[in-house]
C-alpha positions as CSV (number, residue, x, y, z in Angstrom):
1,X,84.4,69.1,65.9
2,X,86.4,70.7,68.6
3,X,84.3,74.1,67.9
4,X,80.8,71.7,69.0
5,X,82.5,70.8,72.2
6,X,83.2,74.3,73.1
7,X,79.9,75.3,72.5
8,X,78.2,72.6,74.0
9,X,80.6,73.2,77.2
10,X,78.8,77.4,76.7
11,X,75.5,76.1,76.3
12,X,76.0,73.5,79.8
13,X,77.2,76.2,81.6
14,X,74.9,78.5,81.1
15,X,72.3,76.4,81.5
16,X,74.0,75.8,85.1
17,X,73.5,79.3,85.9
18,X,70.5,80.1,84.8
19,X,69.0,77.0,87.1
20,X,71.1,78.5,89.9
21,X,69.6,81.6,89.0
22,X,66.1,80.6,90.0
23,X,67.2,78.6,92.8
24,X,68.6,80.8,94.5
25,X,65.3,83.2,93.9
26,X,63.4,79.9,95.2
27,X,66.2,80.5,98.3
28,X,64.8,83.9,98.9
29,X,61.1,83.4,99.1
30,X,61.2,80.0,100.8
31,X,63.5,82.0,103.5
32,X,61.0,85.3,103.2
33,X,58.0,82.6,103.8
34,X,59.8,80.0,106.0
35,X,59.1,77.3,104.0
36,X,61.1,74.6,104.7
37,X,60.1,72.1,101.8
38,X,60.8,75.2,99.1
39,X,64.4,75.9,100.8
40,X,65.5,71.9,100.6
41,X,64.5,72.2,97.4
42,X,66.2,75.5,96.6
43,X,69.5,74.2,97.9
44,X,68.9,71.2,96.0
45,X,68.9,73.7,92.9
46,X,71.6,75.2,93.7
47,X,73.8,71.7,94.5
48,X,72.7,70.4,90.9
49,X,73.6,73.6,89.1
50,X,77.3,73.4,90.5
51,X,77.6,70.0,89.7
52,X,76.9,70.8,86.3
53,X,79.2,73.7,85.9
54,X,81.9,71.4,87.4
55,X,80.9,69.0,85.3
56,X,81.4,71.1,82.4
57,X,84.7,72.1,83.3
58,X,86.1,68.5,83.7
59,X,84.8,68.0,80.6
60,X,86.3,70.2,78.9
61,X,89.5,70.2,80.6
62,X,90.0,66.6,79.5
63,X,89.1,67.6,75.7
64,X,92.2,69.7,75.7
65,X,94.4,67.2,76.7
C-alpha cells in the first residue's frame, strides 16, 4: 500500500508542475499583451500549483511517520 501512496504523491506533483507550467506561460502572454484579467488568473495558477506540491509533501511527510 505504501508503494500507491508514493505514486499517488509522483502523480500530484507532477500534476502541480505541469499546471504551473502553463501558468506561468499564461504569465508571459498576459504580461506581453497587458492583460490584466489573464495575469490575476495566471498568478492564481501558479498559487494553486504550489499549494498542491506543498500539499503533497505534507502528505507524504506524515505517511512516513
Amino acid at each position: 500500500m505504501n508503494k500507491v501512496r508514493g505514486i499517488r504523491g509522483v502523480l500530484g506533483v507532477a500534476g502541480s508542475v505541469f499546471g504551473a507550467v502553463s501558468a506561468v506561460k499564461s504569465l508571459q502572454t498576459a504580461r506581453k499583451d497587458k492583460d490584466r484579467l489573464l495575469l490575476v488568473n495566471a498568478v492564481a495558477g501558479i498559487l494553486a500549483a504550489v499549494t498542491g506540491v506543498l500539499l503533497t509533501i505534507r502528505a507524504a511527510r506524515k505517511d512516513d511517520k
